[in-house]
C-alpha positions in Angstrom: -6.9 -24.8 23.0 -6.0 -24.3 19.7 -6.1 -20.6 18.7 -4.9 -19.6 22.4 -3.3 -16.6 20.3 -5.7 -15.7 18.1 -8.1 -16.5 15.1 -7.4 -14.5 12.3 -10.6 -14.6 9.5 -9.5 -14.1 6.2 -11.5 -13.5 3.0 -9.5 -13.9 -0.1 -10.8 -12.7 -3.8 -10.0 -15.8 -5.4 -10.9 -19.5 -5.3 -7.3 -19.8 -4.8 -4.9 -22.3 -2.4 -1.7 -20.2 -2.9 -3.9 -17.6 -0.7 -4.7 -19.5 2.2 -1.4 -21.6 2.3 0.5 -18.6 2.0 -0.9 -16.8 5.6 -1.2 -20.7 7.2 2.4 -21.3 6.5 3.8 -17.9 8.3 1.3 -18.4 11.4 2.7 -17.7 14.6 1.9 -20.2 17.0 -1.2 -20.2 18.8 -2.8 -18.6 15.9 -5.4 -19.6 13.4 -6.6 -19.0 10.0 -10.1 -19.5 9.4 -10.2 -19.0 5.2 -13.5 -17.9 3.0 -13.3 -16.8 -0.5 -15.4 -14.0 -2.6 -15.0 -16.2 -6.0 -13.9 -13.9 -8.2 -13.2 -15.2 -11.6 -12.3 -12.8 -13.8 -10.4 -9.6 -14.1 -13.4 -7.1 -14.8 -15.1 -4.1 -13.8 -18.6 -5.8 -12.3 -16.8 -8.8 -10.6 -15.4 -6.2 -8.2 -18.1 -3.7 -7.7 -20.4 -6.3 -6.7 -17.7 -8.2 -4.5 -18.1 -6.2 -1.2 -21.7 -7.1 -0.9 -20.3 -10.7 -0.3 -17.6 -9.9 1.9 -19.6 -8.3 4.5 -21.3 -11.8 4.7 -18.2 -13.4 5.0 -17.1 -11.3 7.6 -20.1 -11.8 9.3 -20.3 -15.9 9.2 -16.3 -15.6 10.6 -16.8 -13.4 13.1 -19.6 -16.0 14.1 -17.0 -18.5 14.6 -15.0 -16.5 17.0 -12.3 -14.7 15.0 -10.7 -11.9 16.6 -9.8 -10.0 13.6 -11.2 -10.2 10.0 -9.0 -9.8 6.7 -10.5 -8.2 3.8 -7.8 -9.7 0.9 -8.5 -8.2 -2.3 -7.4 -4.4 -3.5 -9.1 -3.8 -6.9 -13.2 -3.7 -5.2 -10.7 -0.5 -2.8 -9.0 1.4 -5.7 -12.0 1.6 -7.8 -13.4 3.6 -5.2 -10.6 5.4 -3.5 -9.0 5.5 -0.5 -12.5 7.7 1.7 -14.6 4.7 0.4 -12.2 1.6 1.9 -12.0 4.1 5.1 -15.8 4.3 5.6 -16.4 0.6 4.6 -13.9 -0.3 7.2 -15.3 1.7 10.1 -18.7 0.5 9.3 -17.7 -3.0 9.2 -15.5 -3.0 12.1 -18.9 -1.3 13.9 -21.2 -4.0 12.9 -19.1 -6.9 13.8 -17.1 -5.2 17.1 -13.7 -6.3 16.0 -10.9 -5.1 13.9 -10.9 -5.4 10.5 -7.6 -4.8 8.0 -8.7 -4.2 4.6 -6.8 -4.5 1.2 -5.1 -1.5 0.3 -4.1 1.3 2.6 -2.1 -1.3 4.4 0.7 -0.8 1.6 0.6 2.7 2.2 1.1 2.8 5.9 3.6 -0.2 5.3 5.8 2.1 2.7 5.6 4.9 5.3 6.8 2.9 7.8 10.0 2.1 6.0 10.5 5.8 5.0 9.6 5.4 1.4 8.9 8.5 -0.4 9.7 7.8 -4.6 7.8 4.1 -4.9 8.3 1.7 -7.8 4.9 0.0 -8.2 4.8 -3.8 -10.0 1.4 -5.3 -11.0 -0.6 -7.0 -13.4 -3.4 -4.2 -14.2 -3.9 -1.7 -16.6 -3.7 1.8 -16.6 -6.6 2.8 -14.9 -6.0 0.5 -11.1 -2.1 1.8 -11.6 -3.4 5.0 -11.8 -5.3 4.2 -8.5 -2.6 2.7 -6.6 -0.8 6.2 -7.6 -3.3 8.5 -6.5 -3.8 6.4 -3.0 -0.3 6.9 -2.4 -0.3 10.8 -3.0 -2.3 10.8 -0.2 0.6 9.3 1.5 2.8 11.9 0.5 4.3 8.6 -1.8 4.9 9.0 -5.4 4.7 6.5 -7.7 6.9 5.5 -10.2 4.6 3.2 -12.5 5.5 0.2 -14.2 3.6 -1.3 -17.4 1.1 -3.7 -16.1 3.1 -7.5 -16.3 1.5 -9.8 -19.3 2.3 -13.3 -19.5 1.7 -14.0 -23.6 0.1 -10.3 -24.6 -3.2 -11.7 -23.5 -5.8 -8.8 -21.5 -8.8 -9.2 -19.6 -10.9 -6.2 -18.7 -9.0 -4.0 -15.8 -5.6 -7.2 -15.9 -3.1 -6.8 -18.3 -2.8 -11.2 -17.5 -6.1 -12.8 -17.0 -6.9 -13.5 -13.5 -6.8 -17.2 -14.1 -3.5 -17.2 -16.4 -2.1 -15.3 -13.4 -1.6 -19.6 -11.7 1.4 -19.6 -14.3 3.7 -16.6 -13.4 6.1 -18.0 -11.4 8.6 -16.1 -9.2 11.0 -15.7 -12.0 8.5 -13.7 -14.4 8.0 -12.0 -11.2 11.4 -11.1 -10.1 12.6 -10.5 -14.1 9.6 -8.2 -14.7 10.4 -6.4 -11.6 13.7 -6.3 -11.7 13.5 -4.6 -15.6 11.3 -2.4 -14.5 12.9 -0.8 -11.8 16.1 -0.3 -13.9 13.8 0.9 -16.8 12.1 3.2 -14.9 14.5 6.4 -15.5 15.0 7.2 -12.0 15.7 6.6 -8.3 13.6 4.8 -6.7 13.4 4.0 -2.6 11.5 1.2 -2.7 9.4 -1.4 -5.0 6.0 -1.9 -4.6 4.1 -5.3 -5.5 0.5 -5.8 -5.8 -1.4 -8.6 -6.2 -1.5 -12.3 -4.8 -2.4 -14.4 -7.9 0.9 -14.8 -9.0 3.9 -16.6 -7.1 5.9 -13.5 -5.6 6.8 -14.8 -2.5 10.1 -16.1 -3.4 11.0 -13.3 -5.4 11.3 -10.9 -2.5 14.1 -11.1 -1.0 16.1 -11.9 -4.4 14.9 -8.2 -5.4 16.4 -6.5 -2.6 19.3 -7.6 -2.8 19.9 -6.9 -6.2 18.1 -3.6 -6.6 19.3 -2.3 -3.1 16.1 -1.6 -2.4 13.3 -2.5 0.0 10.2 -4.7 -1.3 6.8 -4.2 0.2 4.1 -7.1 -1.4 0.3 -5.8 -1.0 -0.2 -9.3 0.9 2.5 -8.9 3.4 1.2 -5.2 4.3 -2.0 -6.6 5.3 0.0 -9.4 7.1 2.1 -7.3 8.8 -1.0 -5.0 9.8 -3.0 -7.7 10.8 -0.9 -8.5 13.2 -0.4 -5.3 14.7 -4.5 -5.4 15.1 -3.9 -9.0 16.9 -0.8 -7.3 19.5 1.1 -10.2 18.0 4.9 -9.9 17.3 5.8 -11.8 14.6 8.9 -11.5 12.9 9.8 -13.4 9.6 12.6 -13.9 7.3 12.4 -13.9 4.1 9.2 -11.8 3.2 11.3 -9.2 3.1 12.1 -6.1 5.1 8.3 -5.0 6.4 8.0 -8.3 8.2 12.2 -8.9 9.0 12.7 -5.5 10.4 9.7 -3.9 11.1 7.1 -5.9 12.6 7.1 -4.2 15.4 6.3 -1.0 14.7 3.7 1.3 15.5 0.9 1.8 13.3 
């Protein structure tokens, strides 16, 4: 028996590998990752609002092939609808299918809290508008947000990006960890922790490298839902180097 831990379905946004290899290379033993994609292809208003529709199909054909918990990847469909919306899509979901489902966004919240974050430095590639999102999710949290300027890889925009979803394959970790990095010590003030949303570009090796040189924790969007998903599963799973929400914390209550 293969997934004699668990089977974790998980939709990602993107027609993406980095995705999928990224939660198949940190699996615990005994559990599997069954992968679907949405398709989205470009950074724009419609690709997103129409998105959901096809997750909940998704969900549906993995929850037909026995997974135990479903992963919703993806938070720009969320913050263009606030935090009440992902809530009630979540619950009605989770009804439908009779088994947990971790979606996108609020994960980063409840991740931040856990950690005792309350003055956020938040890294991403959008505009003003999904930044503006992320910030007003947070307030909910009692977080504030410290904005950076969305990251652009050659000046280039695509609707809600400030990189184009597909350009996003050639940010490595180092335009990651020097755009973060800047930005932190740009930003004018203390911060308590740094924020990183978005899986298109290569942030994984970047996170610990930020810590400890800003002396401050990093919390990725991706790992949140990692960390929550697993919560959901009653899995302990401890990592090193995601950072300090998976080394220190995996454990805790949510």
């Amino acid at each position: 028996m293969f997934a004699w831990r668990g089977r974790v379905g998980l939709i990602s946004p993107t027609q993406r590998g980095k995705s999928f290899h990224y939660w198949y290379r940190f699996a615990p033993d005994g559990v599997e990752i069954v992968p679907s994609y949405i398709g989205f292809r470009r950074g724009e208003r419609d690709q997103f609002t129409s998105g959901l529709d096809r997750a909940v199909e998704l969900a549906e054909e993995l929850r037909g092939l026995n997974c135990d918990v479903i992963a919703v990847s993806g938070t720009p469909p969320f913050l263009l609808q606030g935090l009440d919306f992902e809530r009630q899509w979540r619950a009605a979901l989770e009804q439908r299918l009779g088994a947990p489902v971790v979606t996108a966004m609020e994960p980063g919240a409840l991740a931040l809290q856990t950690i005792g974050a309350h003055r956020v430095a938040v890294a991403t590639y959008y505009g003003p508008e999904l930044n503006q999102a992320i910030a007003d999710h947070f307030a909910r949290f009692g977080i504030e947000s410290v904005l950076l300027d969305g990251y652009s890889l050659d000046g280039t925009h695509e609707g809600l990006y400030t990189t184009p979803l597909r350009a996003l394959d050639d940010v490595s970790s180092a335009h990651v960890y020097r755009y973060c990095r800047d930005g932190v010590r740009r930003s004018g003030g203390a911060v308590d922790a740094l924020y990183i949303n978005g899986a298109g570009w290569d942030y994984v090796p970047a996170l610990d490298v930020l810590e400890r040189d800003l002396q401050v924790p990093v919390v990725a969007a991706p790992n949140a839902e990692m960390w929550l998903v697993y919560r959901r599963l009653g899995i302990s799973h401890r990592l090193e180097g995601l950072g300090v929400l998976m080394r220190d914390y995996y454990d805790a209550d949510v």
